[in-house]
SEPALUM-173472 format. One record per atom (N, C-alpha, C, O): atom name; residue in one letter; x, y, z. Coordinates in nm, 2 decimals. Each point is the difference from the previous one (the first is absolute). Layout:
N
atomo;residuo;X;Y;Z
CA;a;X;Y;Z
...
This chain:
109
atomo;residuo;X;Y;Z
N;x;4.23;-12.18;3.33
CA;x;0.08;-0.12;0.02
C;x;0.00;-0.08;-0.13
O;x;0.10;-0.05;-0.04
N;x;-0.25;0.04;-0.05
CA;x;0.03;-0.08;-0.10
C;x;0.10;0.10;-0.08
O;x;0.11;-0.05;-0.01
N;x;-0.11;0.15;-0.05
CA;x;0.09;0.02;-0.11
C;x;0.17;0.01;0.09
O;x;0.10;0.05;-0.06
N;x;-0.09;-0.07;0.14
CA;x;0.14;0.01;0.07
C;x;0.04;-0.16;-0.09
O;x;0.11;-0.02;-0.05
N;x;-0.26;-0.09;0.07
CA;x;0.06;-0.14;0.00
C;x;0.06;-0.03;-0.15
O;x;0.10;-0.06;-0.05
N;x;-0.22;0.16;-0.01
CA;x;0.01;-0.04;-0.16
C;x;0.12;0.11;-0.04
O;x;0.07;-0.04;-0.09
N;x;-0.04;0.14;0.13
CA;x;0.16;0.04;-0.04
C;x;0.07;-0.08;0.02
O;x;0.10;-0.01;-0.08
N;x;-0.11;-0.13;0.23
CA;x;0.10;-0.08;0.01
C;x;0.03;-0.10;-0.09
O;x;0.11;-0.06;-0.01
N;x;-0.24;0.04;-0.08
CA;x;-0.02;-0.11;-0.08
C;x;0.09;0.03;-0.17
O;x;0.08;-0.07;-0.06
N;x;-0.13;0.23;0.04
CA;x;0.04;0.04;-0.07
C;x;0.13;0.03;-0.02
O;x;0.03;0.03;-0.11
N;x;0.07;-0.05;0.23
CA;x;0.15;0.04;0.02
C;x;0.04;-0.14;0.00
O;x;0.11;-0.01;-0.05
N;x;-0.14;-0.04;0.06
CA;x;0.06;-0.21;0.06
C;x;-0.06;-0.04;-0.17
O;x;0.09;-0.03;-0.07
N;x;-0.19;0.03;0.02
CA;x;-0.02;0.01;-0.13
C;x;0.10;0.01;-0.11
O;x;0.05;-0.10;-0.07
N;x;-0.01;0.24;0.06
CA;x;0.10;0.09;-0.10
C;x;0.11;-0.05;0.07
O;x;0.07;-0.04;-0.10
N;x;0.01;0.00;0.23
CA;x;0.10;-0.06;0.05
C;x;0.02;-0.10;-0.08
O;x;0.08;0.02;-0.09
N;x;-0.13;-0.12;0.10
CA;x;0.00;-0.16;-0.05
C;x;-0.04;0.02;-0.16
O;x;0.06;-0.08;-0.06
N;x;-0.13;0.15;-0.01
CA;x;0.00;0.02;-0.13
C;x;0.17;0.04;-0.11
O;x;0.05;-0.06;-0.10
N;x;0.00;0.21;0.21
CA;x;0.13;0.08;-0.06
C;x;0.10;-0.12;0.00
O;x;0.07;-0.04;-0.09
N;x;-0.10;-0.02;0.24
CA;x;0.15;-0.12;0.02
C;x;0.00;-0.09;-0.09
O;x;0.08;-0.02;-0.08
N;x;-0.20;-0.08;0.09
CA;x;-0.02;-0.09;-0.07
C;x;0.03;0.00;-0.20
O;x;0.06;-0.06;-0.08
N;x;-0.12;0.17;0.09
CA;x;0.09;0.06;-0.16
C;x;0.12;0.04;-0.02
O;x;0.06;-0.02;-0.10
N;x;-0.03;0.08;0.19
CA;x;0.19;0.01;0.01
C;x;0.07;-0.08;0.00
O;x;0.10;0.01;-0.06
N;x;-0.14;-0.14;0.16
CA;x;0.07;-0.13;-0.02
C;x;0.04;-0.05;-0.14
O;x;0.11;-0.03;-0.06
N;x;-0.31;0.03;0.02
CA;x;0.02;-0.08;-0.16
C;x;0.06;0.09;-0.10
O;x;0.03;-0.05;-0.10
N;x;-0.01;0.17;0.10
CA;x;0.10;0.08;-0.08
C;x;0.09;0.00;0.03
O;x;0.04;0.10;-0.07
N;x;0.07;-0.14;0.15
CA;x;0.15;-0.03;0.07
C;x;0.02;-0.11;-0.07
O;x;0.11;-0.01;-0.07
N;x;-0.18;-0.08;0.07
CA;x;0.01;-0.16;-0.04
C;x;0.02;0.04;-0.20
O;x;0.10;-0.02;-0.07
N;x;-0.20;0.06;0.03
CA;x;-0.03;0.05;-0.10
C;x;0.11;0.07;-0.09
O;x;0.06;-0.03;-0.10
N;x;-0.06;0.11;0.15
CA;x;0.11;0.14;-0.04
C;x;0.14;-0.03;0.09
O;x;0.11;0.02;-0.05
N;x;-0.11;-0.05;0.14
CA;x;0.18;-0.01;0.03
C;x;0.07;-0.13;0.09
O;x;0.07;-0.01;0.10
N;x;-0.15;-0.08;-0.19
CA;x;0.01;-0.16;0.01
C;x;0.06;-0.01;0.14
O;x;0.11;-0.03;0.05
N;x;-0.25;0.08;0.03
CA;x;0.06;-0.06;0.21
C;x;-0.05;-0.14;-0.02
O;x;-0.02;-0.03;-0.11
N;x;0.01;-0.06;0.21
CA;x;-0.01;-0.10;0.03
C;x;-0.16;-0.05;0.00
O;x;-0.06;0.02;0.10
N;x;0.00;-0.10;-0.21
CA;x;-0.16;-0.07;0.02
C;x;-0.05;0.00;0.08
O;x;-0.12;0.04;-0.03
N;x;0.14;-0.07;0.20
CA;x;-0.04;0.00;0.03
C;x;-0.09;0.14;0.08
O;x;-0.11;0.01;0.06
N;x;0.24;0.07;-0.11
CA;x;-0.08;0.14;-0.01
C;x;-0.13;0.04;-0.03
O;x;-0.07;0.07;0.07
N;x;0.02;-0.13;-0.23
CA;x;-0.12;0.02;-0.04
C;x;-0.08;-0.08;0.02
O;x;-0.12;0.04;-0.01
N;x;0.15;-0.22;0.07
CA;x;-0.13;0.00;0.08
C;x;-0.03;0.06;0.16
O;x;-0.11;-0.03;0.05
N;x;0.18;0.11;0.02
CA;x;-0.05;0.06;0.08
C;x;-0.07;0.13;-0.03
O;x;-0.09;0.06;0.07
N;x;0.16;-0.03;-0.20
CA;x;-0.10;0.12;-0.03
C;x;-0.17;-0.05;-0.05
O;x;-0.11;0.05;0.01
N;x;0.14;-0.17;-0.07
CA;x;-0.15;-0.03;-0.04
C;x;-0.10;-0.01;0.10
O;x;-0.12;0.01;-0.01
N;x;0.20;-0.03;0.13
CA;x;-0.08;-0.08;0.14
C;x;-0.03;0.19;0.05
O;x;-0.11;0.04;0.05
N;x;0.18;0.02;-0.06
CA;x;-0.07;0.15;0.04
C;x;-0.09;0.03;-0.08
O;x;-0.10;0.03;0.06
N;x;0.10;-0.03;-0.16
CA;x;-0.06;0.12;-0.11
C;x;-0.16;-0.15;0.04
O;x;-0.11;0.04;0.02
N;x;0.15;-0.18;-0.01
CA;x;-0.19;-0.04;0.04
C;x;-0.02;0.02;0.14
O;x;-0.11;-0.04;0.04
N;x;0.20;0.08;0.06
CA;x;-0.02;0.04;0.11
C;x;-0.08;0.15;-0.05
O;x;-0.12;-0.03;-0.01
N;x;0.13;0.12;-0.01
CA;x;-0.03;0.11;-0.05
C;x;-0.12;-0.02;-0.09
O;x;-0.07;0.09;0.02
N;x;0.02;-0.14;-0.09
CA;x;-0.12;-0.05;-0.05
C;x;-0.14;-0.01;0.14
O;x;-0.10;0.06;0.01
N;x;0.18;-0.14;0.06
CA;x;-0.11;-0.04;0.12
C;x;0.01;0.12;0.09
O;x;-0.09;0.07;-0.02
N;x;0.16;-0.05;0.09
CA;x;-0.05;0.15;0.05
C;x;-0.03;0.14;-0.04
O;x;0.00;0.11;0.06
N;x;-0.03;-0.16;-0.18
CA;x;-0.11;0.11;-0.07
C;x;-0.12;-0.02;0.04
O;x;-0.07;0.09;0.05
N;x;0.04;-0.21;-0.06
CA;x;-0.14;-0.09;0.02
C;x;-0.04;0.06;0.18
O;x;-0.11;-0.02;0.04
N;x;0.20;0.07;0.05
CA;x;-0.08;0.06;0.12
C;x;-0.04;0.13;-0.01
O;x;-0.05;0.05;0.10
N;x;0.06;0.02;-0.20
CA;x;-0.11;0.10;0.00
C;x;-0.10;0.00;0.00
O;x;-0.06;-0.09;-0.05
N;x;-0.02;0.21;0.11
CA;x;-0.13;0.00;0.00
C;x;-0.08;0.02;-0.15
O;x;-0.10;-0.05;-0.04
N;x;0.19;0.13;-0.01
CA;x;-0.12;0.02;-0.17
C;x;0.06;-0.11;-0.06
O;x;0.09;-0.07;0.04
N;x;-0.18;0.07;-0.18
CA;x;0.03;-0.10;-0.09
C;x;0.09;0.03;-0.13
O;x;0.03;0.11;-0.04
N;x;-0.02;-0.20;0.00
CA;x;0.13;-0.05;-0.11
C;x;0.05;0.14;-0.05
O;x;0.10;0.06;0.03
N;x;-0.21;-0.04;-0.12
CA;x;0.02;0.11;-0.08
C;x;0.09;0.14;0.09
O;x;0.11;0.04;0.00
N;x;-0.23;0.00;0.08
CA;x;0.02;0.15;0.10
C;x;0.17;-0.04;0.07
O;x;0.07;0.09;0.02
N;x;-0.03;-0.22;0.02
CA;x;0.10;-0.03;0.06
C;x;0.10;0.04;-0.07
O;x;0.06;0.11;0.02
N;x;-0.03;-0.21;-0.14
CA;x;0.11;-0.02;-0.05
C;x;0.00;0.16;-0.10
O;x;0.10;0.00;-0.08
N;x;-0.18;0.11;0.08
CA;x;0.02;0.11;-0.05
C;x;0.03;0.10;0.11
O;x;0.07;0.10;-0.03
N;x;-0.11;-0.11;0.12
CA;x;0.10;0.02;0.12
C;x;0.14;-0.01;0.01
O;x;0.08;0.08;-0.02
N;x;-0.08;-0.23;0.04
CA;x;0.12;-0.01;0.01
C;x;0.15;0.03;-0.10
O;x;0.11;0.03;0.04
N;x;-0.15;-0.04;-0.17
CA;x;0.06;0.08;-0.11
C;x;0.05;0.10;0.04
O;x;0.12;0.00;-0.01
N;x;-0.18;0.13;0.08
CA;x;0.05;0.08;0.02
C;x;0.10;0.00;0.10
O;x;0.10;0.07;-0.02
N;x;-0.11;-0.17;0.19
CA;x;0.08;0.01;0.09
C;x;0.11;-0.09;-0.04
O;x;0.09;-0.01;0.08
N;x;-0.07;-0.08;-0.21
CA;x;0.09;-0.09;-0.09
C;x;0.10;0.11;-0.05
O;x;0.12;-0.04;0.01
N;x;-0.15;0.19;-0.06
CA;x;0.06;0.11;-0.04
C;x;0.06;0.02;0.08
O;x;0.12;0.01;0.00
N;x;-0.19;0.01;0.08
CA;x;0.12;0.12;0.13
C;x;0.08;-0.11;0.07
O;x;0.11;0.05;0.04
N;x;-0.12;-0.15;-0.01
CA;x;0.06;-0.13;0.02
C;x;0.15;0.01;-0.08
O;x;0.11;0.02;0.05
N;x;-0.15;-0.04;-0.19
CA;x;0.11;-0.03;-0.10
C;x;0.08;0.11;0.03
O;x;0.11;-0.02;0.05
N;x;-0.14;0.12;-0.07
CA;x;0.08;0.12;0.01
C;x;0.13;0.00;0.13
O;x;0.12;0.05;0.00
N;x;-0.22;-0.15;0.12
CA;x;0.04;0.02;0.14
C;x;0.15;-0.09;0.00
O;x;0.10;0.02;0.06
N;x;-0.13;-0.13;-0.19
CA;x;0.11;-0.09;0.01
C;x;0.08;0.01;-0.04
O;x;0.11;-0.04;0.05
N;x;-0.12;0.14;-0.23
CA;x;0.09;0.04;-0.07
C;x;0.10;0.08;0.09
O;x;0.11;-0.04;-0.02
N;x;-0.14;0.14;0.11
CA;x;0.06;0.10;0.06
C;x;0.08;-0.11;0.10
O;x;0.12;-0.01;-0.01
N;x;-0.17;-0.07;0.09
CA;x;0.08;-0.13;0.09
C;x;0.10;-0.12;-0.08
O;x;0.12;-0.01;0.02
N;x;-0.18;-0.06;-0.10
CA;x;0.07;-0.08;-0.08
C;x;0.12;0.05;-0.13
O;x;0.11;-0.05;-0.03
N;x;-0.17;0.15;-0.04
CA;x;0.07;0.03;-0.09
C;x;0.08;0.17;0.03
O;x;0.08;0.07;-0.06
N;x;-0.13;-0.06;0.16
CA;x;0.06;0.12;0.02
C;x;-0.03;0.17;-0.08
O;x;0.09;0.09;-0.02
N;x;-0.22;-0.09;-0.01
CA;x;-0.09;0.08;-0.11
C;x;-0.04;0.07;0.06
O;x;-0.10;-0.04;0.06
N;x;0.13;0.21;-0.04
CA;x;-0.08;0.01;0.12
C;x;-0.14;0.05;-0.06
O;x;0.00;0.03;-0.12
N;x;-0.12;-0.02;0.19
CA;x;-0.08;0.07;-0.12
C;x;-0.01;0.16;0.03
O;x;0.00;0.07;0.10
N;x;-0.02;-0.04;-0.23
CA;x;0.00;0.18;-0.02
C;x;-0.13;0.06;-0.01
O;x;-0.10;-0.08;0.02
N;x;0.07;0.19;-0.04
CA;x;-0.06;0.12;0.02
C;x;-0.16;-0.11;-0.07
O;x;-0.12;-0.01;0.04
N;x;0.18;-0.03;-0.12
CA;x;-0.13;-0.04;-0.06
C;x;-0.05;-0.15;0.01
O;x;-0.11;-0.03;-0.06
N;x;0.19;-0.07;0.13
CA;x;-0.03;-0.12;0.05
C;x;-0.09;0.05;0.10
O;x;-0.12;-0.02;-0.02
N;x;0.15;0.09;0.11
CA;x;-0.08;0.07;0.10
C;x;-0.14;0.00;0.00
O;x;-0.09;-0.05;0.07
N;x;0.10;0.17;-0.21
CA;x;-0.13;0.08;0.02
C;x;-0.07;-0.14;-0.07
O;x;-0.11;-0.03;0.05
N;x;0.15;-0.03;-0.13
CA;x;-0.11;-0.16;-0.12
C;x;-0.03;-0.04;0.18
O;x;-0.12;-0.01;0.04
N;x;0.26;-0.02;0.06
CA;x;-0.07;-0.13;0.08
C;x;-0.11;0.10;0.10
O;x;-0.07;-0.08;0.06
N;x;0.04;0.17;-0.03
CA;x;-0.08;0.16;0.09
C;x;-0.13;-0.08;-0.10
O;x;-0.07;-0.08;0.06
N;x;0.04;0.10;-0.18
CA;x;-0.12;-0.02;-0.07
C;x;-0.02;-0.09;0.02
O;x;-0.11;-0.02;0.05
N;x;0.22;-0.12;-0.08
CA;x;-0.09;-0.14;0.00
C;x;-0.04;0.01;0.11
O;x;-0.11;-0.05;0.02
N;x;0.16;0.10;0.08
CA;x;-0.07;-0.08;0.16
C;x;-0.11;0.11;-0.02
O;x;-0.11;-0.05;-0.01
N;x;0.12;0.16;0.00
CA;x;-0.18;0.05;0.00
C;x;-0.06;-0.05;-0.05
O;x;-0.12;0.02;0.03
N;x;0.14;-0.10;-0.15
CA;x;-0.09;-0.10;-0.08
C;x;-0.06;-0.12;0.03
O;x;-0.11;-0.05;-0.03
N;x;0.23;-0.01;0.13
CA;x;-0.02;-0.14;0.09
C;x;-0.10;0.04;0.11
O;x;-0.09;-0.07;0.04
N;x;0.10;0.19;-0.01
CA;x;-0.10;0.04;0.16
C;x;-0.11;0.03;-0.08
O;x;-0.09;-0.06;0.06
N;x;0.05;0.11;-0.17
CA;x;-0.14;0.04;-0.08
C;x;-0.08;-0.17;0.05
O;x;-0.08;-0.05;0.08
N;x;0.17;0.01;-0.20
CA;x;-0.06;-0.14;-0.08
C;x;-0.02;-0.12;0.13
O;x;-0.07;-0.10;0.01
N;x;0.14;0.14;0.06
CA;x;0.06;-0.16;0.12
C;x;-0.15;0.06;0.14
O;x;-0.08;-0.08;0.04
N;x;0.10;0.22;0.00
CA;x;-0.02;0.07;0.15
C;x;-0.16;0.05;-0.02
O;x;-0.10;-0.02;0.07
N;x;0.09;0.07;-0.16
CA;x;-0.12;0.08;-0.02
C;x;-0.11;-0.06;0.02
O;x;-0.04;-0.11;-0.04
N;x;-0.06;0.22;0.14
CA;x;-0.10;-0.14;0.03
C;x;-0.14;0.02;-0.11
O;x;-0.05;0.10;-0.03
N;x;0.03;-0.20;-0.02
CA;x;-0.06;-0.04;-0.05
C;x;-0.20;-0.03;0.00
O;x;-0.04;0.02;0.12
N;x;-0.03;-0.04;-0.17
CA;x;-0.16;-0.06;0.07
C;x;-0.04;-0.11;-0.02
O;x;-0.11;-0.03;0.05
């Protein structure tokens, strides 16, 4: 059950991170409306703090999470911009997550 919770953290995390930066690059790059990028700012520190409910610390987390940030990005590119990913988005995002389960799952002493 805990790593079910911390996938959850990890998903609602990279959610509020991708958006919150999309906002501020909408505003940025294709002059939407301000108040666009302060709600992106209000995600991306929403996203700050639900990092902080993991169980490991700083370091082990946020190199974790790097990797489920990858396969995330990829997830939006294919949703938002319409990218789908290929042969080899695949296999990069197959490694990072076996890298996230090494580094994040592995038990430890």
């Amino acid at each position: 059950m805990m790593i079910l919770r911390s996938i959850g953290f990890f998903i609602l995390a990279g959610a509020c991170e991708i958006i919150g930066g999309y906002l501020v690059w909408k505003v940025l790059k294709d002059n939407q409306p301000f108040y666009l990028a302060i709600l992106g700012a209000i995600l991306l520190a929403v996203y700050g703090g639900i990092a902080t409910l993991q169980p490991a610390g700083f370091g082990r987390t946020y190199a974790a999470y790097g990797g489920v940030f990858i396969v995330m990005s990829l997830f939006w590119a294919w949703l938002a911009e319409k990218t789908k990913p290929d042969f080899y988005d695949i296999a990069g995002a197959i490694i990072v997550l076996t890298g996230v389960a090494i580094i994040f799952y592995a038990p430890r002493n």
